[in-house]
C-alpha positions in Angstrom: 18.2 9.6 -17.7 14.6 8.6 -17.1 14.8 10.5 -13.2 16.6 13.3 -14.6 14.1 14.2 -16.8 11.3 13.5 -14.3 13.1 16.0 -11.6 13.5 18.5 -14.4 10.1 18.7 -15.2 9.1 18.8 -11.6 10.6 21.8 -11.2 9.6 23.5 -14.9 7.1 26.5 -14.2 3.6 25.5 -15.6 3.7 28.1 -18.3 7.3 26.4 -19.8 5.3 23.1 -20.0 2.2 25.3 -22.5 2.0 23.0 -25.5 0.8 24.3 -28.6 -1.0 27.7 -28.9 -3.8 26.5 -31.6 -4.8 24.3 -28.6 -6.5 27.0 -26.8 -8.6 27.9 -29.8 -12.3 26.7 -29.8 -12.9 26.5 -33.0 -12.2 23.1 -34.8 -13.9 23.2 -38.3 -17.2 24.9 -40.3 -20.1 22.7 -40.9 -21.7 25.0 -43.0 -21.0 29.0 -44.1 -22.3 30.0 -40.7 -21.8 27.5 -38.0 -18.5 26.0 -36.7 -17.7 23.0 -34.2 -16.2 23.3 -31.2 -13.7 21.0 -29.6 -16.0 20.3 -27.0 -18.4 18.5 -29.6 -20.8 21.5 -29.6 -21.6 24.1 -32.1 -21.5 27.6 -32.4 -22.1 30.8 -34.6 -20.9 34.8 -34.8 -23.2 37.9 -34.4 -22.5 41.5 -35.1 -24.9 43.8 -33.8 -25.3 47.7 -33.9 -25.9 47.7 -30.6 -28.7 50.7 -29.0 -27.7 54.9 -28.8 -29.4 55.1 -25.4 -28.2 59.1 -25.6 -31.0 59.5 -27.9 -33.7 57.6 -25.7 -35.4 58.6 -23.5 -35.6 56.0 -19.9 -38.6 54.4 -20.7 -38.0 53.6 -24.6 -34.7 52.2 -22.6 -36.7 50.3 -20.5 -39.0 48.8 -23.4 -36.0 47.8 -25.9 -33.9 46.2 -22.6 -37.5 44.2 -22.2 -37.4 43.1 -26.0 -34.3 42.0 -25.7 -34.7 39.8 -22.7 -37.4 38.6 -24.2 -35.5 37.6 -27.2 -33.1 35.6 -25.1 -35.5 33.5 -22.7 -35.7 31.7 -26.0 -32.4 30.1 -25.6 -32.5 26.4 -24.9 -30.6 25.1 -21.9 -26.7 24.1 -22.7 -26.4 27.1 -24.7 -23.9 30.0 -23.8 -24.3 34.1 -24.9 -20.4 35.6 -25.4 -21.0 39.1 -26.1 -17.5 40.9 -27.0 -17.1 44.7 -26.7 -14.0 45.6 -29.2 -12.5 48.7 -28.4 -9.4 49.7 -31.2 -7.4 52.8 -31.3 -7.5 55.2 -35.1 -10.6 55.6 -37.5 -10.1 56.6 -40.9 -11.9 59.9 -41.4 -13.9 60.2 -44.1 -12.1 62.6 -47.4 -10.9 62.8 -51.2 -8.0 62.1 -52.7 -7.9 65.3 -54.2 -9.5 68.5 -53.8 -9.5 71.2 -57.0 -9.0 73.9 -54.8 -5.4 74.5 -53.3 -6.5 76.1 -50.4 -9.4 73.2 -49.5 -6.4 70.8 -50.0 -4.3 72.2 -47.3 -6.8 72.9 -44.9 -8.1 69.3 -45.2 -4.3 68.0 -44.9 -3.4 69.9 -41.8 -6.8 69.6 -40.0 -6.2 65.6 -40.7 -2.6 65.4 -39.2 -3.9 67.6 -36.5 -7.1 64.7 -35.5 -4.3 61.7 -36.1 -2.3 63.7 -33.5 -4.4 64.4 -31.0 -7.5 63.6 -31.5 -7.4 59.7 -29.5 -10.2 58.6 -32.1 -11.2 54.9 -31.1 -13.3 52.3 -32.7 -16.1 49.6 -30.8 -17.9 47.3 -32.5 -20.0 44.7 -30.8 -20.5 40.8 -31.9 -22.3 37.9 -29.7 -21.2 34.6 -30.3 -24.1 31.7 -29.2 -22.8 28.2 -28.6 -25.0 24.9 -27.6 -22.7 21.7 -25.9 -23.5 18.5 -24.9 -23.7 17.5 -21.0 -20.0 16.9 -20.0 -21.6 14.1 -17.4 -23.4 12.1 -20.1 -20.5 12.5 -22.7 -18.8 8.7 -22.1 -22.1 6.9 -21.5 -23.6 7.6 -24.6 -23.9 5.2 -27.7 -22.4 6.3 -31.0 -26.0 6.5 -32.4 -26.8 8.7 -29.4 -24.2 11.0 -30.3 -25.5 11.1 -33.4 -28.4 12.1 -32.7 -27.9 14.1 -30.2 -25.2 16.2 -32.1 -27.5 16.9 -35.3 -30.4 18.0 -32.7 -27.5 20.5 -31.5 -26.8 21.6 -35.1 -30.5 22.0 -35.6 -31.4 23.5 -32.3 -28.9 26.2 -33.0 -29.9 26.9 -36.3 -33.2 27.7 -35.5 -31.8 30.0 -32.4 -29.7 31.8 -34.3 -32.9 32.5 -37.4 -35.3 33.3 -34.5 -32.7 35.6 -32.4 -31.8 37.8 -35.7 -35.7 37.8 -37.0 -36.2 39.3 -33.5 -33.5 41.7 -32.8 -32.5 42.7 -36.5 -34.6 45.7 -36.3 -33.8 46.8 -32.8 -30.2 45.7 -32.3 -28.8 45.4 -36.0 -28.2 42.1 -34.8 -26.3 40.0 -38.5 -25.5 36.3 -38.3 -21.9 36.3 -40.0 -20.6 33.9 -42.5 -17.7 32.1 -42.1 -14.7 34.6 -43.3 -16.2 37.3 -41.0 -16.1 35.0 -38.3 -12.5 33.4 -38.5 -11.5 37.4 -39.2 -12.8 38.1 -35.5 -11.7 35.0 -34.3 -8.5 35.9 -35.9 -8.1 39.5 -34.7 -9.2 37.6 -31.4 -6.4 35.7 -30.9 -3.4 38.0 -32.7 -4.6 41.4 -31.8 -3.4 42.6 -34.9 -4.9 44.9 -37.5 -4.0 43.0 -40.3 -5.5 39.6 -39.0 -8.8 41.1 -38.9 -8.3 41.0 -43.0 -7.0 37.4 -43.2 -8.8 35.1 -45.0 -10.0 31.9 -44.4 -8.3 29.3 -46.7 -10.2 25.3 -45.8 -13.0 24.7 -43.2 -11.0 22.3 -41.6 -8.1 23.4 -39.1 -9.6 26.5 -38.3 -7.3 26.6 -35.1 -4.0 26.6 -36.8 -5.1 28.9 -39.2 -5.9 31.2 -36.3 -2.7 31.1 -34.8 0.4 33.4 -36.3 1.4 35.1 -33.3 4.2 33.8 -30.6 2.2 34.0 -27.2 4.7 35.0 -24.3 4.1 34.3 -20.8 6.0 36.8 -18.1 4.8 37.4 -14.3 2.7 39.9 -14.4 1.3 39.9 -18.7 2.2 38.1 -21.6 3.1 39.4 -25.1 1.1 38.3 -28.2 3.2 39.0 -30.9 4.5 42.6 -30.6 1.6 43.5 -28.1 1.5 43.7 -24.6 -1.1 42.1 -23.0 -2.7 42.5 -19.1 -5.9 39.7 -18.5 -8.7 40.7 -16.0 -11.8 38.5 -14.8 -14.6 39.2 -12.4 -14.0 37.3 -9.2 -18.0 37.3 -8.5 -21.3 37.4 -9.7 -22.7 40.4 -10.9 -25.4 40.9 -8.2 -27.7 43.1 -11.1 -27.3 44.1 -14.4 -27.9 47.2 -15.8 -27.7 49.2 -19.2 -24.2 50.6 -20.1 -23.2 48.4 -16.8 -19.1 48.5 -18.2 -19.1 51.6 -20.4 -16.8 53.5 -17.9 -14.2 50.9 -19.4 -14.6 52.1 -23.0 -12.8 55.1 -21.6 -9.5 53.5 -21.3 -6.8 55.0 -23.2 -5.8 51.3 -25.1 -7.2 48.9 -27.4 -9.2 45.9 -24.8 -11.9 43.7 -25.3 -14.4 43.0 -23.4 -16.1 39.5 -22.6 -19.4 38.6 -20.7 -20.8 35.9 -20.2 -24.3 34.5 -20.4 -26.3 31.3 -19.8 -29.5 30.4 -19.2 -30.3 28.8 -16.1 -31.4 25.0 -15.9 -35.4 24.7 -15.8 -37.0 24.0 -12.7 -39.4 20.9 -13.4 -42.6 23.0 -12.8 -41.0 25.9 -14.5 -42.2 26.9 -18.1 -39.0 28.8 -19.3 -35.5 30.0 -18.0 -34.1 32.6 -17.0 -30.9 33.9 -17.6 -28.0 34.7 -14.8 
């Protein structure tokens, strides 16, 4: 019985052998209203930011806030990474009343609305960053348990102060907000389900975050997999970007679908002479 099941598993496709969904979730637990643990034994928090109308700038005011902003992220200690996710979701609620007093105001507004929902393609994007700081992967089974200690709390702390100094800096420029925790599991949650209504769900304990997260049936086919009733395509960069511009993926925003958007950012390890990093 023992071979059978051995040759059967040989021969399983890798996605048949997937074990639970909540393990590919992150997001253990929240310390705190703001920052959550990762699996990995880091920490991390959620940003929403208004992000900058460069329509209404001219190049150099561009070129000043893009400075500010790289400014504002040298500051980043090493083992930190920058997510920053562009949310792109089809409808927007136009803005009316309930009831007009005059008749002819009422069906004007009623069939100039069902014309929009029609035809219109309205689309909402919002913009949120979310900073994490982990521990060495090479040092994680040689340390002590007071090491871990100690180094996990100067994570919590190093991260703290990150996050305070990164909003103080780009609030004004950027409407850069540090969420609390409901926001964030309601992005996480969206995230993962790709649903309108999980973007509404509330958080019920800090602990378990991931199974909390996970109310959808994820599907693997050959060429996309279905979350829930969506149908889903992934895409990933197979190089570096060689430069980096503003507005570098705002053709993409263009795309008739709902799609998110993830890059990636770390700073890059100091040189032993060097006095800050830079960021790749």
């Amino acid at each position: 019985m023992t071979r059978v099941n051995t040759e059967q598993l040989k021969y399983t496709p890798w996605f048949a052998k997937a074990g639970a969904a909540c393990s590919i979730v992150p997001i253990a637990r929240f310390v705190n209203d703001r920052i959550f643990t990762l699996k990995s034994g880091g920490y991390g928090c959620l940003f929403s930011l208004a992000g900058v109308d460069e329509e209404g700038m001219t190049d150099r005011e561009l070129e000043a806030e893009m400075r500010s902003i790289e400014g504002a992220l040298r500051g980043l200690p090493e083992g930190s990474c920058l997510y920053q996710y562009t949310r792109v979701m089809s409808g927007f609620d136009l803005a009316r009343k309930e009831h007009y007093a005059n008749a002819v105001t009422q069906v004007f507004v009623d069939d100039r609305l069902t014309f929009l929902e029609k035809t219109a393609g309205f689309r909402r994007i919002d913009l949120h960053w979310c900073l994490t700081l982990e521990p060495p992967k090479a040092a994680a089974f040689t340390r002590k348990p007071k090491e871990h200690t100690a180094d996990t709390t100067r994570m919590l702390v190093d991260l703290e102060k990150t996050a305070t100094l990164l909003e103080g800096h780009l609030a004004g420029s950027l409407g850069l907000r540090l969420l609390e925790k409901n926001a964030v599991y309601q992005f996480f949650s969206y995230l993962f389900n790709l649903e309108k209504w999980a973007a509404k769900d509330n958080l019920s304990a800090d602990d378990g975050v991931d199974r909390q997260i996970v109310k959808s049936p994820v599907e693997w086919h050959s060429d996309h997999l279905t979350i829930g009733r969506r149908y889903v395509q992934m895409f990933s960069l197979k190089t570096t970007l060689e430069a980096s511009r503003p507005c570098l993926f705002s053709g993409l925003t263009t795309l008739d679908c709902d799609s998110i958007l993830c890059s990636t950012w770390r700073p890059k390890p100091s040189a032993p002479r060097a006095s800050h990093s830079s960021l790749e």
